[in-house]
C-alpha positions, 0 to 999 in steps of 0.5 A, a space after each residue: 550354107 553347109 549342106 547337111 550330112 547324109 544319112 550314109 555316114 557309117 564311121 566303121 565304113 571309112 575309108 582311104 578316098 585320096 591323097 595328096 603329097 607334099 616333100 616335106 612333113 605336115 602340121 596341120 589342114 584345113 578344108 576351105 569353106 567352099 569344100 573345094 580345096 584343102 590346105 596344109 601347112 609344112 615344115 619347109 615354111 609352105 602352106 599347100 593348096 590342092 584343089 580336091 577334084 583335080 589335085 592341082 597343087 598351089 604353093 603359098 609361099 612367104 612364111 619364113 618358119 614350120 605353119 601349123 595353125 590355118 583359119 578361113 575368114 569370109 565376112 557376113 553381111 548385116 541382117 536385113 528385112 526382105 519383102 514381107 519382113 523375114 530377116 536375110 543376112 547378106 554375104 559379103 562380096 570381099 574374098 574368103 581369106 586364109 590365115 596362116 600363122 608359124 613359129 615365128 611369130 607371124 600371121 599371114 593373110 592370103 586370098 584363098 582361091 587366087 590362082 597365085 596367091 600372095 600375102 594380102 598383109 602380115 602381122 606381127 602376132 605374137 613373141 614366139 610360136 602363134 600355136 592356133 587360129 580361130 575366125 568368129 561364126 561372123 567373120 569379123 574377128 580373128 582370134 591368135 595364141 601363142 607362146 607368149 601367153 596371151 590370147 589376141 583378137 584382131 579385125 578382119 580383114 584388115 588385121 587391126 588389134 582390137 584386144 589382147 587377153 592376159 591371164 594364162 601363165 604359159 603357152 596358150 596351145 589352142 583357141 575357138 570362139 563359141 557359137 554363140 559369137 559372145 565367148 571365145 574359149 582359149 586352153 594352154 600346156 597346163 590344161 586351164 581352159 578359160 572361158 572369155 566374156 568377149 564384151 567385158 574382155 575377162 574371164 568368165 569362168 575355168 574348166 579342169 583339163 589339167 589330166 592333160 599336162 605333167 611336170 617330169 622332173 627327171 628332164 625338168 620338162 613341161 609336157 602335154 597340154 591341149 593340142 586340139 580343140 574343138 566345139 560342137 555346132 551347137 555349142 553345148 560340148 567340147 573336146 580337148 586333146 593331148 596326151 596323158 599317162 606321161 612316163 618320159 617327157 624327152 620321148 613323149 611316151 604316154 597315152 591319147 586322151 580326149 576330154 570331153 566337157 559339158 560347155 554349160 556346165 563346165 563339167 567333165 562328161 566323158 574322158 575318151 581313150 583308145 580301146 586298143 593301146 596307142 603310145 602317143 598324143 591324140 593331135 586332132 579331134 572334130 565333133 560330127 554334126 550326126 554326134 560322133 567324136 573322130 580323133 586322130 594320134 601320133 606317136 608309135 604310128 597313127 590311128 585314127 578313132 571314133 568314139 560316141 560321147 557316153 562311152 569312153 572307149 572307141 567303137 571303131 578304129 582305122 590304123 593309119 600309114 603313119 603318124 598323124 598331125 591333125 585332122 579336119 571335117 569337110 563341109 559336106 559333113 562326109 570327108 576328113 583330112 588328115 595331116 601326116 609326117 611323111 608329107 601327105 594329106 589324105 582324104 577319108 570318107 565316112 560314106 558306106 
């Protein structure tokens, strides 16, 4: 169970707490369930284990180009009636997995607290980039997106195919199931976010983030799209982010943005921006259980803001060493990681 978030968490307090190198820049972390560890993935082909207390760190090695998107899996248990009748729900005594997923294509499955892990099983996911990875609140499915344009959803753990979902018309940045277990929300470069009823394996409905995307015919180029996305644990908002006021595709010149939406509705709530001026795409965002919004960007430096979720402007802003590339909440409620170019994830606390 994630222990609940202390009543001492004061984002204008945040701080540097550690950090953890690796030689080669980073794409994306996560922390692991269990709060122990936290994992990033490189462009040199690694994904990096450092255990948080001591800093030991693991190499994961056997991808064989740059990994962003890494997801943990540990499945559940059914529901079962104790002695006077409450329901439990029993812990599966398989392993927490990691998937990790690359630019070629490939989604590794990894035992996440071996000493010397190796890849339990690989599969052939998708044709081209597989962008993002999301494990249901049950731990029985994983769901994958690539540059194909298709979303996929595979067993866990043995990484069976049980759907694939047609109907985005380009690269399909980003995927998250909802928490109610019945819908999967996937999001591409043009800003469609799609709403899939996983029972019908159809689209339910469409929400608007295409403020996220341009066409820049001087260089004939796509740019922007969802580049994170996240829920919060009640499911009833969710956070796109990317980059938008795009001016020149070939040097990504344009301004973070965050859209945030009411789920119910489908409806924009709030556009979140930086206060101060930032050139750059905001490359990660989480949604605090306490109801703050954290976003981290990349572009001209890194940044790292927090935003409440009726005002579109920052109350508070830490700048950052240097661009940042993704941006994960431990379980404790308390910490952030932060993937950084220079190679390093670096740990803040949100503590006073």
């Amino acid at each position: 169970m994630t222990p609940a978030p202390t009543p001492h968490i004061d984002p204008a307090k945040t701080h540097l707490l550690k950090e953890y190198k690796h030689d080669s820049p980073l794409l994306g972390c996560r922390f692991d369930p269990s709060g122990q560890f936290v994992f990033a993935g490189a462009q040199d082909n690694n994904v990096i284990r450092w255990h948080l207390d001591s800093g030991k760190k693991t190499l994961l090695t056997g991808h064989k180009s740059w990994v962003r998107a890494l997801a943990f899996a540990q499945r559940r248990g059914e529901e079962k009636k104790g002695k006077e009748g409450e329901k439990r729900t029993s812990q599966s005594s398989s392993p927490c997995l990691l998937f990790s997923a690359d630019y070629a294509g490939r989604i590794l499955a990894w035992p996440s607290s071996a000493e010397g892990p190796k890849p339990a099983h690989t599969l052939e996911a998708h044709h081209g980039w597989v962008r993002a990875l999301a494990v249901s609140p049950n731990g029985s499915r994983l769901a994958s997106c690539g540059n194909d344009h298709l979303v996929k959803l595979w067993s866990v753990p043995d990484g069976g195919l049980i759907h694939e979902l047609a109907g985005h018309a380009c690269h399909v940045y980003n995927v998250v199931f909802h928490p109610d277990g019945k819908h999967l929300i996937s999001a591409d470069l043009q800003g469609i976010v799609k709403v899939w009823d996983l029972a019908k394996g159809a689209i339910e409905r469409e929400l608007d983030a295409k403020i996220l995307y341009k066409y820049d015919p001087s260089f004939r180029a796509d740019i922007g799209g969802v580049r994170s996305m996240a829920l919060s644990a009640d499911g009833t908002l969710l956070a796109c982010a990317g980059i938008t006021n795009v001016s020149n595709a070939f040097a990504g010149v344009g301004n973070p943005l965050i859209v945030l939406f009411d789920y119910q509705s489908g409806k924009q709530k709030q556009l979140l921006r930086p206060k101060t001026p930032f050139q750059g795409t905001a490359w990660g965002v989480v949604l605090h259980p306490t109801g703050f919004i954290a976003g981290v960007g990349g572009g001209n430096g890194g940044m790292l803001w927090f935003w409440k979720a009726d005002n579109a402007q920052d109350f508070f802003s830490l700048k950052l060493p240097t661009n940042a590339r993704d941006l994960d909440l431990h379980p404790n409620g308390r910490h952030l990681a932060i993937a950084f170019f220079d190679g390093a994830v670096r740990i803040y606390s949100l503590e006073k």
